[in-house]
N, C-alpha and C positions, 0 to 999 in steps of 0.2 A: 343373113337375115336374123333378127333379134325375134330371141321369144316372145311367146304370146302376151306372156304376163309383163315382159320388159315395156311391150312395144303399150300397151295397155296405162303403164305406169308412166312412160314419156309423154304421152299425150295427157294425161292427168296432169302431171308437171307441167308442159307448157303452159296449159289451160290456166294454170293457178296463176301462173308469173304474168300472164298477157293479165287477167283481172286484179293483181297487185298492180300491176304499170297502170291499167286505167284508173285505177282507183285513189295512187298515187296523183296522178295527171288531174284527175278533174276534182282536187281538195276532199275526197272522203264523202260526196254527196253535198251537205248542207255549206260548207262553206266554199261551195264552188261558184261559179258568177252567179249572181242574182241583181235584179231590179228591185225597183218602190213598188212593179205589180207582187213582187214575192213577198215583198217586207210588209207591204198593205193586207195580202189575203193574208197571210199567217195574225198578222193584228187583229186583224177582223174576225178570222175562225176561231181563235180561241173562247174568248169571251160568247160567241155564238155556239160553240161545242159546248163550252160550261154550263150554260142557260139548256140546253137540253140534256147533260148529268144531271141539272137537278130539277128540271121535269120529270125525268123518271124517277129519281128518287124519290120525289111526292108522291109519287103515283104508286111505287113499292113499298113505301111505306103505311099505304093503308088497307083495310079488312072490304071485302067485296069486289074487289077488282077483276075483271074476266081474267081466267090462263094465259089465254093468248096473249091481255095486252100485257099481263105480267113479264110475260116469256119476251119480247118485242123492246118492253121498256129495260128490262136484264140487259139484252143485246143491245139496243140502242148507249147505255150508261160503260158494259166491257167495250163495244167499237168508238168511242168517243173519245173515252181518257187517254187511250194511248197515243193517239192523234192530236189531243192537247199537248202531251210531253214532248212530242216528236216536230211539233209545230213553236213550240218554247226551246230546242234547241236549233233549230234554225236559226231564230230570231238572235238568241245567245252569238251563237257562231256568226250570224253576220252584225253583229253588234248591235241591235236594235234593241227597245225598249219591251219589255212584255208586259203586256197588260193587263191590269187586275182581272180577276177574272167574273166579274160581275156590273154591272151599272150604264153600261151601253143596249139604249134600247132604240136606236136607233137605224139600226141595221137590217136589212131584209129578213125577216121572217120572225123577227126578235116578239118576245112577247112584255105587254108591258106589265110594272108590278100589278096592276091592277088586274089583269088576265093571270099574273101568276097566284095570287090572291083566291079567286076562284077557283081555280084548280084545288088548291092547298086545304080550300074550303070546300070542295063536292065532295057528296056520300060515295061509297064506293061502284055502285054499276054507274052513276052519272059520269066519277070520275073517268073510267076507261072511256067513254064517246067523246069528252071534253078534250082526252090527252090523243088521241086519234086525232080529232078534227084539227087542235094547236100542234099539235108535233109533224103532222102534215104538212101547215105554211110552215112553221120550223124549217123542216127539210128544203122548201121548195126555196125561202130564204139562200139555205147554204147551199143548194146548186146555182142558182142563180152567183152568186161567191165564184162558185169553185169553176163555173164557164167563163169567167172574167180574168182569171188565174192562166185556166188553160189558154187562154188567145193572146195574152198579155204578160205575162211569166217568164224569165228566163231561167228559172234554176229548173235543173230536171227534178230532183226531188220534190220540190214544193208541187211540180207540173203532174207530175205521179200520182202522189198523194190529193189534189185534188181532183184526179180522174178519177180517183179511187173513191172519194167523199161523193162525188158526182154520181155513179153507178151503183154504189151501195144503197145513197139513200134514193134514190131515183128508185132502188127495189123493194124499199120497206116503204115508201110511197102508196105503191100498187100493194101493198099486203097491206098497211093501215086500210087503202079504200075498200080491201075486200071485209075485211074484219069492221070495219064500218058498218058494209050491207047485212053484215050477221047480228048488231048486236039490236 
């Protein structure tokens, strides 16, 4: 019988080789099969994630704004960007176009200049109720995306990733509506 440590290390090694072979096997994630529903939501989330970076930026960038939505719009602008990047090499990897990231206002939950306007233009306690109540259909927008993704999607990645947009914002949903009832 092999040592403790040996027998410890072999099963480490196997571990690794079976998740190189998978990993090998199904193209590294993004450029493994996909459909027009992967190539579609990824078009679509981007320019939809963008439009909510800079709802929150608006919203960080001015004097009066509750903590909370400060704190909320912070998290909302760090969990977004990187799901832009990660949704643009997809698109990359399966050869698809990516799309500016602005001018589509067309799409569920999108807001239009004229809403983004106001925003841009509310005083600061206004602003936090305004960016609440827009970042909310915002959100409900990109679930609305991301349950389209999941029933129609073949990449696992893309399929992940939009479980993940799905239950995230699905959770800062329920916190905008409470921080709603407080302000």
């Amino acid at each position: 019988m092999l040592p403790k440590h040996t027998r410890a290390l072999t099963v480490i090694t196997t571990a690794l080789a079976a998740a190189l072979t998978l990993a090998a096997c199904s193209g590294g994630g993004a450029e493994a099969k996909h459909n027009d529903a992967d190539v579609m939501f990824a078009t679509m989330m981007i320019p939809h994630h963008a439009q909510a970076v800079q709802m929150s930026e608006t919203v960080l960038a001015k004097d009066g704004v509750d903590e909370a939505v400060v704190d909320l719009a912070e998290r909302v602008k760090d969990a977004q960007q990187p799901e832009i990047d990660q949704m643009t090499e997809f698109l990359e990897a399966w050869d698809a176009r990516v799309p500016a990231m602005g001018g589509a206002h067309d799409m569920p939950g999108m807001m239009s200049p004229d809403e983004m306007r106001v925003l841009a233009d509310a005083p600061g306690g206004q602003a936090s109720q305004l960016f609440l109540q827009q970042m909310t259909e915002h959100h409900q927008g990109a679930i609305e995306m991301a349950k389209a993704q999941v029933a129609d999607g073949e990449n696992a990645a893309a399929v992940e990733l939009a479980e993940k947009i799905s239950a995230d914002q699905q959770a800062e949903i329920e916190e905008m509506q409470d921080l709603l009832a407080k302000l």
